[in-house]
N, C-alpha and C positions, 0 to 999 in steps of 0.2 A: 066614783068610777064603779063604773058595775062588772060584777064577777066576769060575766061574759066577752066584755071589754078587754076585763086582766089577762085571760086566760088568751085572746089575741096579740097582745100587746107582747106576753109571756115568750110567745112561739115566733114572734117578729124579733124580739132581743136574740134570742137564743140562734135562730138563722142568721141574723148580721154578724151577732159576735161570729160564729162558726166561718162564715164566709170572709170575715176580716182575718180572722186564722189561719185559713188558706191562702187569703194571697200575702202575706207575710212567708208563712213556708214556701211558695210560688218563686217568692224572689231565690230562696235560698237551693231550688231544684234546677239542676243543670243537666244532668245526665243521668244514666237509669242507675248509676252506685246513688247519686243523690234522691231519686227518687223511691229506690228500695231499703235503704238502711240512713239515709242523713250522713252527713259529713262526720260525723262522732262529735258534735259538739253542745250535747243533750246534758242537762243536768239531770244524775241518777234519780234523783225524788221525781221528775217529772216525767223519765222514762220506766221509773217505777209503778205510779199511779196510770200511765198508757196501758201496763201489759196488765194490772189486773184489771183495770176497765175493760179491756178486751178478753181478760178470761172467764168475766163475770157476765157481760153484757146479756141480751134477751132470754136464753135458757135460764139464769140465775133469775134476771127481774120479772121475768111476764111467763115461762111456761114452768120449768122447774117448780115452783110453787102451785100449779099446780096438778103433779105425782104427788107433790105432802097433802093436797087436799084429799084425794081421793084413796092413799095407801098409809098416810098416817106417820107415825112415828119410824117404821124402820126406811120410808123414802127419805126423810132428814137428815136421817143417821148415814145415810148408801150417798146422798149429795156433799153436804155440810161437813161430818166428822170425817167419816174416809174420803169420801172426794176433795176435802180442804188439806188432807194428811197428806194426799198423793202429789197436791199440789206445792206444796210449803217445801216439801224432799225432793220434790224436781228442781224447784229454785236451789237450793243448795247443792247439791249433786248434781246441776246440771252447768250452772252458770259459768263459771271461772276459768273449766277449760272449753266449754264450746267457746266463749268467747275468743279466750289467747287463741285457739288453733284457725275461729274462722278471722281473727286476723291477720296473722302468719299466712294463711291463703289466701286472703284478701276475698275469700267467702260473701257472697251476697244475698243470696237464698239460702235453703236444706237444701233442694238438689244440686247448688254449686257446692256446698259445703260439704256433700257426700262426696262429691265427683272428684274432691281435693283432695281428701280425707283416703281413698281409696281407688283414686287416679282409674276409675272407671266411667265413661261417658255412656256405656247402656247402661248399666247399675241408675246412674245420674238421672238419667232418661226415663226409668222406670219410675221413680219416686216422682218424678214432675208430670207423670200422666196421672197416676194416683192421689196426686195433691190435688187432681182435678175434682175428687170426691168432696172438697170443702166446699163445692156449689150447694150439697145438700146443707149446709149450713147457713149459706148465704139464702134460700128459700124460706128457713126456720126462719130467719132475723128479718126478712122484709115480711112474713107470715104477723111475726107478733108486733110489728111496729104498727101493720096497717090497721090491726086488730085496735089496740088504743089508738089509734088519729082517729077511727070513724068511732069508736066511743066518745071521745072527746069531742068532733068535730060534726056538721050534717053532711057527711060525704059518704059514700058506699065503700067496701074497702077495698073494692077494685080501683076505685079513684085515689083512696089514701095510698095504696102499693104502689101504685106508678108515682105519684107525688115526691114519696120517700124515695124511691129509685132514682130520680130526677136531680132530686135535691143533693143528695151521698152522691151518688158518684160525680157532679158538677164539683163537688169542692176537692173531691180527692181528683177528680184530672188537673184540675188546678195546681196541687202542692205536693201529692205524692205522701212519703211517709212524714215531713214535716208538715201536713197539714193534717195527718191519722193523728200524729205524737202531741201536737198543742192541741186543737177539739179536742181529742180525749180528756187531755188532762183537764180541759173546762167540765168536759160532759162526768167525769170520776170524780170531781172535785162535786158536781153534783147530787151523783149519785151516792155519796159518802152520805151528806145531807137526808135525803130521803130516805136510807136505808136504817138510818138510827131514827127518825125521826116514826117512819111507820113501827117501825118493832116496837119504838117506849108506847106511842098510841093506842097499838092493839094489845099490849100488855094484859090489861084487864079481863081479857076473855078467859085469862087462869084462874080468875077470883084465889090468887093466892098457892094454890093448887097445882100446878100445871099436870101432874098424871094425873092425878085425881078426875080432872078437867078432862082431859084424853081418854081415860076409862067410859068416861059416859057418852064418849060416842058407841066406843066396841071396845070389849078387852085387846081383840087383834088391831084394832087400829091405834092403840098404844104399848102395843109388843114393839119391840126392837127389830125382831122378822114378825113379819104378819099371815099368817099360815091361811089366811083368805087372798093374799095378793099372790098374783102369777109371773110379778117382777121381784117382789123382795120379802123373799121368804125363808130364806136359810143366813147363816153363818159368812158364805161363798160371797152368796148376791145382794148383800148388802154390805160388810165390808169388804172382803179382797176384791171383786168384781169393779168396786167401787172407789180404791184406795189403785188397784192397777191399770185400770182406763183412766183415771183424772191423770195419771201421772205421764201415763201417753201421750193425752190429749196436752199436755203441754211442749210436746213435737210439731205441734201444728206449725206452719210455717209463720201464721200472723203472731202467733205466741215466741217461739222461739228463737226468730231472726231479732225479736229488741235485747237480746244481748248483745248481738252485733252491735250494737247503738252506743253502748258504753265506751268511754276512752282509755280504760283502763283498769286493771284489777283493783286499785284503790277505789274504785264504785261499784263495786260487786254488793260490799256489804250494807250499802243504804238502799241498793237498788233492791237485795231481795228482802231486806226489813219492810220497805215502804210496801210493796209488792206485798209483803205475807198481810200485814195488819190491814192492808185495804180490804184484802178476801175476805178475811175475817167479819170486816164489817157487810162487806155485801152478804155473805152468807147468811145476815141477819134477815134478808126479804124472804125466806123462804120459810119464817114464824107465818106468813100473811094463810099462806094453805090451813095450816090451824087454826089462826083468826076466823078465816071464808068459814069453815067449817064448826067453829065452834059457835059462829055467831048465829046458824041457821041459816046461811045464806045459800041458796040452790042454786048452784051451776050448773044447766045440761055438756053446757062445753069445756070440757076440762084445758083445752088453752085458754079461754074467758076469765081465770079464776081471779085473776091478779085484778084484770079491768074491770070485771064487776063487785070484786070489794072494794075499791078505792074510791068507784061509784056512791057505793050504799053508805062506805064507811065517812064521808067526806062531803056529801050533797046535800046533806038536811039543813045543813048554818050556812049563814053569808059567810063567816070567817071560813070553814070548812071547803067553800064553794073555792074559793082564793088560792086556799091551799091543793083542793083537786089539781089544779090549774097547773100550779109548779111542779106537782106531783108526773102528770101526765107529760109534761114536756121531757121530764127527766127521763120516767121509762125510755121515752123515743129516744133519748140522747144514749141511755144503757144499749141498746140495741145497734144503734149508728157509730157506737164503742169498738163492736167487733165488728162489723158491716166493713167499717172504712182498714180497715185492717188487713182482712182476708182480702180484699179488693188488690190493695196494693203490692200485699204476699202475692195474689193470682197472675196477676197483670206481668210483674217484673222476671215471675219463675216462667210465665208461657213463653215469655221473649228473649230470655235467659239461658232457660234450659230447654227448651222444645224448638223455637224458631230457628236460634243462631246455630247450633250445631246441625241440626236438621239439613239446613242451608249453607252448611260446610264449613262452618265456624269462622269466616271473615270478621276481622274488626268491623263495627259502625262504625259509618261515618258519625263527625260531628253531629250529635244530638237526634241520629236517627234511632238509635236504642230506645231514648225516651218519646219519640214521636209512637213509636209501634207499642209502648208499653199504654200509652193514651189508645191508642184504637181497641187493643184488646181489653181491657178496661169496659170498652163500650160494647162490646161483641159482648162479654160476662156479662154485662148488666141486663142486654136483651133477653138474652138465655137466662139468665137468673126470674127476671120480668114471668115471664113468657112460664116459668116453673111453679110460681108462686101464685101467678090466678088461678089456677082452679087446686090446690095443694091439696094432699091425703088426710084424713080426716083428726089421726092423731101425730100433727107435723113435729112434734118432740124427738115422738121415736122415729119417724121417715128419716130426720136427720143425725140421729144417734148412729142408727145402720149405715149411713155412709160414712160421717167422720170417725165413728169409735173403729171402722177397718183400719182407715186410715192411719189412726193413732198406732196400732196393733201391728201394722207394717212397718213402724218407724221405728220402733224400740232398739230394738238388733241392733239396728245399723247406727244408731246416733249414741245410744248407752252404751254399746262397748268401742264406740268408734272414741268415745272421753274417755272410759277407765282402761281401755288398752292403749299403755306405751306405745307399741306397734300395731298400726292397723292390719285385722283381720284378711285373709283377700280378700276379692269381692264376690265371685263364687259363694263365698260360703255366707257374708250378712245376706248375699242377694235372694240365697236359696230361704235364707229365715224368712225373710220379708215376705218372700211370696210364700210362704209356709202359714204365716202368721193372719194374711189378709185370705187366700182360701180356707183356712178354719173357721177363721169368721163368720165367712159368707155361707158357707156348709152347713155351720150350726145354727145360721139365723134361719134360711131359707130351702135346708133339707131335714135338718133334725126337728125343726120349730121350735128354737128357743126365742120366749117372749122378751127378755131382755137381752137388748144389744150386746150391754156392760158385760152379762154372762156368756156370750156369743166371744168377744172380744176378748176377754184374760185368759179366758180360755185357748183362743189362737196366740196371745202372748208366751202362758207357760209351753206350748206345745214348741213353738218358734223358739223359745229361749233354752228348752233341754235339747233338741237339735243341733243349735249354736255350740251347743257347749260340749255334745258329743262329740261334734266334729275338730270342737278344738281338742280336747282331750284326745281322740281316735290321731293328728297332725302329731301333737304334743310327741303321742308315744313310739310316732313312726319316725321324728324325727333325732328321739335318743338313742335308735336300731339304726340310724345313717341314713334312713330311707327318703329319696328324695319326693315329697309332693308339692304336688303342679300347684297355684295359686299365687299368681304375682300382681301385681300393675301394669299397666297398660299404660304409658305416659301420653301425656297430650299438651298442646303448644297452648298459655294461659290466654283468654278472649281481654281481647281490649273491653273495659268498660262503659265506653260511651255510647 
């Protein structure tokens, strides 16, 4: 059989199994709770290995890698050690009680989960216009996927993007989140493989050495901050920046509703082990930036980085040819990790939290909840489509600026909505929130700061001493008797179907 052959045959397995996955989940999709969180009857390891496949997915395999090609050692360190830090502490401090409380609510997104949490429907409302910002991610991901299908493939990669378009969102209309949570866990279960498999390979571009090896590119491009780079160059913007946006970004809604998914706090603690040690290992693709680099290999296009090493590094042997082959199908599967994810977070929060209240909050009828979460499904994929042909030249950071706001808006209201007993009013997360996303936006695109990350913790700390003034400023008005305004606002709970 020849390479060529493999390498179809590779991408035919991988489409039927996925498609077989979906209509299995398919059966088990009834209503839009089915469709957005599953019935709870996930095994933790497997709903473990979904959520870092989704936290890992195209930024970690195909562009992430490469910022380390081109800024070195302290983009490793601002991705990998603090951005792995930030993540590992959100799983812990995050899990146990979003879950209890979005159960007691019966929570099915973040914006229902706020709107519970703090019995505010504009509050609610605002988070579900803003979660609209994970489009910019959904551009990243069909960006890097179409990028390897036409390396891989002889298609253009305007044909590869609709292809991949096509293909994702036909199996997620199909099965909803039980067809995100099995794919994944095929596609993570893969990506496990590949990601130890390339780091032992490229190993050798250290000859033993690894600064050593680093130094002879540039002493800054094996500094920890690199005082030539305009993204990570201090203490700030490569750890805290680094270690406080990853910890954000796992507010996302495609991240943080698979806690929902669990049945019980007796799976908290394999779900966030499986979960941490998966990162771990994906973190390892992002040695490949040092490999590209050390090997001499020249990228004009710093998102190409990943597909033109795997190319040079893999094409010269018939066995090597084989291995390209699983290689490349897996990146695509890394990318279709968080793709299918965010998809189904979109789809269920727009019909959830923006249609039904919009439209006066009527129950659905039987099964029209999930018919409307299939259409808008389709409306995003267009508009996602439609973003992605002609994308911005460095599509890493295009989508950094819109989800790291978004992570930056969430903090407030989801971190202290778990470690306060008593929720907050809403007034006051609602003011951090918008506090938190206008700093962002200010320092990205009025002050010109070049990294989002530093744009971003930045509208965090500013949002979080606000929060906290105002609790303190309530705190001490309310030991003087003084009465201040900030209550809830009840509302009649939405049928689910």
């Amino acid at each position: 059989m020849s390479a060529e052959l493999f390498k179809y045959l590779c991408l035919a397995a991988y489409g039927l199994a996925t498609l077989w996955l979906s209509w299995i989940g398919m059966r088990k999709t009834r209503d839009i709770r089915g469709f957005a969180i599953g019935n709870r009857d996930m095994n933790p390891y497997l709903i473990g290995i979904t959520t870092a496949a989704s936290v890992a997915s195209t930024a970690t395999f195909v562009i992430n890698p490469g910022f380390v090609y081109v800024h070195g050692l302290s983009a490793f360190i601002h991705y990998a050690v603090a951005g792995g830090g930030g993540i590992i502490t959100a799983l812990l401090v995050l899990t146990r009680r979003f879950r209890a409380l979005g159960e007691d609510g019966g929570a099915i997104t973040v914006p229902d989960w706020i709107y519970r949490r703090y019995q505010s429907r504009s509050l609610a409302l605002f988070f579900a216009l803003i979660n609209l910002m994970s489009l910019a991610f959904v551009v990243l991901i069909l960006v890097g996927c179409s990028l390897l299908l036409a390396q891989l493939f002889p298609v253009s990669q305007q044909t590869a993007l609709v292809l991949i378009a096509l293909f994702v969102f036909s199996y997620v209309l199909m099965g909803g989140t039980y067809a995100h949570a099995y794919t994944n866990t095929l596609q993570g279960v893969m990506m496990l493989a590949i990601s130890l498999l390339i780091f032992a390979t490229g190993w050798h571009y250290f000859d033993g050495a690894p600064i050593t090896a680093l130094k002879s590119v540039s002493t800054d491009w094996a500094a920890w901050a690199n005082p030539g780079s305009e993204l990570y160059f201090s203490f700030f913007s490569v750890f805290g920046s680094g270690f406080l946006i990853t910890f954000a970004l796992m507010l996302q809604p495609h991240i943080l509703t698979k806690m929902l998914y669990l049945k019980g706090d007796g799976d908290v603690g394999r779900f966030v082990g499986t979960t941490a040690v998966a990162i771990v290992c994906f973190m390892l693709m992002l040695f490949v930036g040092f490999y590209a680099r050390l090997s001499g290999l020249e990228v004009p296009q710093q998102d190409a980085v990943v597909a033109s090493y795997i190319a040079a590094e893999f094409s010269t042997s018939t066995s090597g040819q084989y291995l390209l082959a699983f290689i490349g199908i897996t990146l695509l599967a890394a990318g279709m990790s968080t793709l299918d994810g965010i998809l189904v977070a979109l789809s269920a929060m727009v019909v959830r939290d923006i249609y039904q209240p919009l439209s006066g909050g009527r129950p659905f009828r039987e099964g029209r909840g999930l018919m409307l979460s299939r259409i808008v499904l389709v409306v995003i994929g267009v508009s996602a489509v439609w973003m992605a042909y002609d994308p911005p030249e460095l599509v890493g950071l295009f989508a950094q600026k819109g989800v790291y706001g978004l992570g930056a808006a969430s903090l407030v209201p989801v971190l202290f909505g778990i470690l306060w007993k008593d929720a907050a009013p809403a007034w006051q997360v609602g003011s951090a929130a918008f506090i938190a996303l206008a700093a962002h936006l200010l320092f990205t695109f009025v002050a010109g700061i070049s990294n989002p990350s530093i744009s971003a913790a930045y509208g965090i700390l500013i949002s979080v001493a606000w929060f906290l003034a105002v609790q303190l400023w309530r705190v001490a008005g309310a030991s003087r008797g003084v009465s201040i305004a900030g209550g809830a606002q009840s509302s009649t709970d939405f049928n689910t179907r």
